[in-house]
C-alpha positions in Angstrom: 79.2 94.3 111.5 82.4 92.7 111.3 80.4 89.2 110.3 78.7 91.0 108.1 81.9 92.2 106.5 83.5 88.7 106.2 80.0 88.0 104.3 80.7 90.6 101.5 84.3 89.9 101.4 82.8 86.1 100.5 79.9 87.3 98.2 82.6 90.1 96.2 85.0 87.2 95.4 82.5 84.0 94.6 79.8 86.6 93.1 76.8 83.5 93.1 76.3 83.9 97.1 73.2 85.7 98.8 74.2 87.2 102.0 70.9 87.0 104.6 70.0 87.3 108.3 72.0 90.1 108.7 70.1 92.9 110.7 71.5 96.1 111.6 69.3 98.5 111.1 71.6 101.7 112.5 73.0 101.4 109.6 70.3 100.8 107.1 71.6 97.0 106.8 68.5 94.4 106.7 68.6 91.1 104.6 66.1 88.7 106.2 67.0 84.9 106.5 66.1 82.5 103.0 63.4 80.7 103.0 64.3 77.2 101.5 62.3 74.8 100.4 63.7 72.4 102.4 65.7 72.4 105.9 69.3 72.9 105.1 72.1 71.8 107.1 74.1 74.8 108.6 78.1 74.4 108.1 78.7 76.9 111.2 81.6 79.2 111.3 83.0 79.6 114.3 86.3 81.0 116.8 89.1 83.0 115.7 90.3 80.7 113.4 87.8 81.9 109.5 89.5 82.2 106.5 87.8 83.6 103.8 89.7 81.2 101.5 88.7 78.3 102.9 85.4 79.5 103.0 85.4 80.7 99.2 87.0 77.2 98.2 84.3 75.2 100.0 81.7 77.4 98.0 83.4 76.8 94.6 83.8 72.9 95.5 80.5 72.8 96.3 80.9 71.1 99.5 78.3 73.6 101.6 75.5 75.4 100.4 74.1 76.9 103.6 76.5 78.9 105.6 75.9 80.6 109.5 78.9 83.1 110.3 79.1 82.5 114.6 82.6 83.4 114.6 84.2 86.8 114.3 87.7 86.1 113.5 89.5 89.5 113.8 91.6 89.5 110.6 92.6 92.1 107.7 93.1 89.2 105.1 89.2 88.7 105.9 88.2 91.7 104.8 88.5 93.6 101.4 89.6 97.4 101.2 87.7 100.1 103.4 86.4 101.4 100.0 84.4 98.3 98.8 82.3 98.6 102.4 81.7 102.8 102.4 78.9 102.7 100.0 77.4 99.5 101.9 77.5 101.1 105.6 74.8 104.3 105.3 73.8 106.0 108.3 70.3 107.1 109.7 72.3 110.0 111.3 72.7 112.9 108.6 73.0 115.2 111.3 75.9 114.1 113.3 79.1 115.8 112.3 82.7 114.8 112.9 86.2 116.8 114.0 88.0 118.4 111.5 91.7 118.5 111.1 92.2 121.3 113.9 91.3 118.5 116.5 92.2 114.5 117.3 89.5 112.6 118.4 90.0 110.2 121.2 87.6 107.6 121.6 87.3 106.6 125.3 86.4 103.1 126.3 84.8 102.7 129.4 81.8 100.9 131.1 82.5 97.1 132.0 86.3 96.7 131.4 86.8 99.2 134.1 85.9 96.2 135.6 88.4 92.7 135.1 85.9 92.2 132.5 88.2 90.9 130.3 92.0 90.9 130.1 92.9 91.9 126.7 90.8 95.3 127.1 91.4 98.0 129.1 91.1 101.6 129.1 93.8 103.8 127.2 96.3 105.0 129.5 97.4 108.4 129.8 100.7 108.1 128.8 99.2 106.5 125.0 97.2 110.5 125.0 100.1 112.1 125.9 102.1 110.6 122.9 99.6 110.9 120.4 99.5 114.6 121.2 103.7 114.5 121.0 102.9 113.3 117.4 100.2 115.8 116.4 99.3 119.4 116.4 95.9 119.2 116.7 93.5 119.7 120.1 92.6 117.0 121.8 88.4 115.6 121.9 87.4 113.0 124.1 84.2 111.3 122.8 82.6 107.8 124.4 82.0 105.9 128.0 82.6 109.6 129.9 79.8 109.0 132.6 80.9 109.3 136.1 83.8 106.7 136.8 87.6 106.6 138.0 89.6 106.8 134.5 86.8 109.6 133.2 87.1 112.0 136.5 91.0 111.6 136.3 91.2 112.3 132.7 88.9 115.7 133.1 91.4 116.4 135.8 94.3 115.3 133.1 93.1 117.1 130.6 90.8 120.1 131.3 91.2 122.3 128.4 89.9 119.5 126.2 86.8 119.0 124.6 84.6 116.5 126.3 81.9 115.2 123.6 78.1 115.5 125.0 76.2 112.0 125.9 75.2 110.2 122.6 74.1 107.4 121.6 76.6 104.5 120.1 75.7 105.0 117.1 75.9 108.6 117.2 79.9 107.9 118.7 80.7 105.7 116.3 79.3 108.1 113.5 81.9 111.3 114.7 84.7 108.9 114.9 84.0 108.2 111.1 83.4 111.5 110.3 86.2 112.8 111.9 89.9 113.5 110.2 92.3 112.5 112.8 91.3 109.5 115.2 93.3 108.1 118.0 91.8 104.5 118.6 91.1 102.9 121.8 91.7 99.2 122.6 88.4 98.7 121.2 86.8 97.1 118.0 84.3 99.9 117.6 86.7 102.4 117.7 89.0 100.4 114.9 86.0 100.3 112.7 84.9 103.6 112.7 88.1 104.6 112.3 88.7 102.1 109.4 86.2 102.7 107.7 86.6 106.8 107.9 88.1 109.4 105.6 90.4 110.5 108.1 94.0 111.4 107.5 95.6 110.0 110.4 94.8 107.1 112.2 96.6 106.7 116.0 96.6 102.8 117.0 97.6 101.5 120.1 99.5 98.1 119.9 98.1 96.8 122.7 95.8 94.4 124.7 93.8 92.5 121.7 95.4 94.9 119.1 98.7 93.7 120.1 99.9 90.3 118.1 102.3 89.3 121.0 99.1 89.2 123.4 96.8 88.1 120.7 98.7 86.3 118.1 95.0 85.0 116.8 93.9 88.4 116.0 95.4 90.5 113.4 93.8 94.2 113.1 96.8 96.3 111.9 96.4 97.8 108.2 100.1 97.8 107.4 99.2 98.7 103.9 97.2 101.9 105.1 99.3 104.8 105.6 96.9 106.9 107.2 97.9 104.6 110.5 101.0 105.1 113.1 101.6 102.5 115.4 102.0 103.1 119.3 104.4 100.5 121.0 103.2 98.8 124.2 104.5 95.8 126.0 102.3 92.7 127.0 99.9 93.4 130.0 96.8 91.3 131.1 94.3 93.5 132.7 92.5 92.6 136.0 91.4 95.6 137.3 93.7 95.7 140.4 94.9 98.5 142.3 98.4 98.3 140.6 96.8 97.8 137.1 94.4 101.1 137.6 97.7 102.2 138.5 99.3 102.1 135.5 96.9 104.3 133.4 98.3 107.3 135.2 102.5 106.3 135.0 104.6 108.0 132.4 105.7 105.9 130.0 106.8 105.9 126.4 105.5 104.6 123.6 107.8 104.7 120.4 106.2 104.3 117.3 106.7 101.1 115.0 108.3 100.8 111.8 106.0 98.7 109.0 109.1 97.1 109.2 109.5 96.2 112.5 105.2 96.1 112.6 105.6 93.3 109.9 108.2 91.3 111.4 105.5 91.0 114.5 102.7 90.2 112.3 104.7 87.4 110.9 106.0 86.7 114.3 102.7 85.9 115.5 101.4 83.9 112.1 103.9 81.3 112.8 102.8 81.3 116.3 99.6 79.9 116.0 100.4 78.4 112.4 99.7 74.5 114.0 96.6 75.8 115.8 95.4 77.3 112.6 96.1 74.1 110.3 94.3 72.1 112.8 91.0 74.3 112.8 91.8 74.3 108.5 91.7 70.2 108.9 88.4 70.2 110.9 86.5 73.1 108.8 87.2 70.6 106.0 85.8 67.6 107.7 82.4 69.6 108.5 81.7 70.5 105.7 81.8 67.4 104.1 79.5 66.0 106.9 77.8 68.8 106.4 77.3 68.0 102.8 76.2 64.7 103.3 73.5 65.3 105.8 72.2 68.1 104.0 72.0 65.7 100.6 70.3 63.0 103.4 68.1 66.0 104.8 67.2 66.8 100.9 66.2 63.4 100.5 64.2 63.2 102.6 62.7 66.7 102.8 61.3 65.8 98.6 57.7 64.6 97.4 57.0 61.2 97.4 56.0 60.0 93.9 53.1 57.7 94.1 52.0 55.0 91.5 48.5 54.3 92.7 45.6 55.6 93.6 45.1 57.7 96.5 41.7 57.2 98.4 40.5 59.5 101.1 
């Protein structure tokens, strides 16, 4: 989806671009794959490091005219506002309905990184829930990964006089989130879309693991300019899944929320962090496609009739 988005974002601002090979059909998003006349060379997107500039600027030189998105490249400047997508994102799932204002929905995230899956997820701890309800009158719902596991038979003990969403699908998850009017997001990038792309009123983040630009200076998912968010503080943890680490989702802790000052001072922060990195993968984006072009005009060569000036016998 977040391709997919990146895709648009390109399309809206060159306009002359057909977006294709994107299938998602939960949400009533098909456009099969072009069929050229000829094989065309892929220029193929990929890592953390896609600028939609540089992609629009290629386009508008002329340098690539087949593109494959492989890379996700986690970042707001990628994408344009939550409006122009709305209308593009429909749902097979008229009967789901979201939370009103009375409750906050938490989405859990669960299954494999209960695990050390990976170290820049992990489940939300309980100290993150008990400061979004600080900040908010409304009841807690927990909706997501709630099958039988560690973190979801402590939090019914935590929490027992909360709602506890019924087993749906994904889709049907991802659909309450972004019906609902006051999300608290996990450390997850379903639950930042859904939430992202909702009518909600308030949006809880969590500043942490891959949300959190000190950890992952490469990814930058923090709207500043929405003010439907608040921003939790967290400090830097890896996550292994250790006895210490599951430890830590049940100690108090605080979590103070950010300024856009201060939240903006991080983002920047982290920008100039991985500014070399990011000139480097600029440089060599440049020098693909210009390969790329000249194998694709070699390819078309090729690929064309041959003109004959005789007779041709069979």
């Amino acid at each position: 989806m977040l391709q997919f988005m990146l895709a648009k974002n390109i399309e809206r601002v060159v306009g002359d671009v057909n977006v294709s090979g994107c299938h998602i059909p939960e949400w009533g998003l098909h456009a099969a794959a072009d069929n050229h006349p000829h094989k065309m060379i892929e220029l193929a997107l990929t890592g953390n490091y896609i600028y939609h500039e540089d992609v629009v600027d290629i386009i508008r030189r002329g340098l690539a005219s087949n593109i494959l998105l492989k890379g996700h490249s986690f970042r707001m400047s990628n994408y344009a506002p939550p409006e122009f997508y709305r209308p593009l994102i429909g749902s097979r799932f008229d009967n789901v309905k979201g939370y009103g204002s009375e409750h906050v929905v938490f989405h859990i995230r669960g299954g494999d990184i209960l695990t050390p899956a990976h170290q820049d997820y992990y489940p939300i701890p309980f100290s993150y829930i008990d400061a979004v309800l600080e900040n908010t009158n409304a009841a807690p719902v927990f909706i997501g990964q709630l099958e039988n596991s560690y973190y979801a038979e402590k939090l019914r003990e935590r929490y027992p006089k909360s709602i506890f969403s019924k087993p749906q699908t994904a889709v049907e998850d991802f659909e309450t989130l972004r019906r609902s009017r006051e999300i608290a997001v996990s450390i997850s990038s379903f639950a930042w879309l859904a939430a992202w792309l909702s009518h909600a009123t308030t949006i809880h983040l969590p500043v942490a693991g891959m949300l959190n630009p000190v950890q992952r200076p490469d990814i930058d998912l923090l709207p500043l300019e929405d003010p439907r968010y608040k921003f939790y503080r967290f400090d830097e943890f890896k996550w292994n899944a250790t006895p210490s680490d599951i430890e830590t989702l049940w100690q108090n802790r605080k979590h103070a929320l950010f300024s856009r000052e201060e939240m903006a001072e991080i983002k920047f922060s982290a920008a100039d962090r991985t500014r070399a990195k990011s000139r480097r993968s600029r440089v060599k984006l440049y020098a693909r496609a210009l390969l790329t072009l000249s194998a694709d005009k070699i390819c078309q060569a090729a690929c064309s009739p041959l003109k004959w000036h005789g007779t041709v016998r069979n």
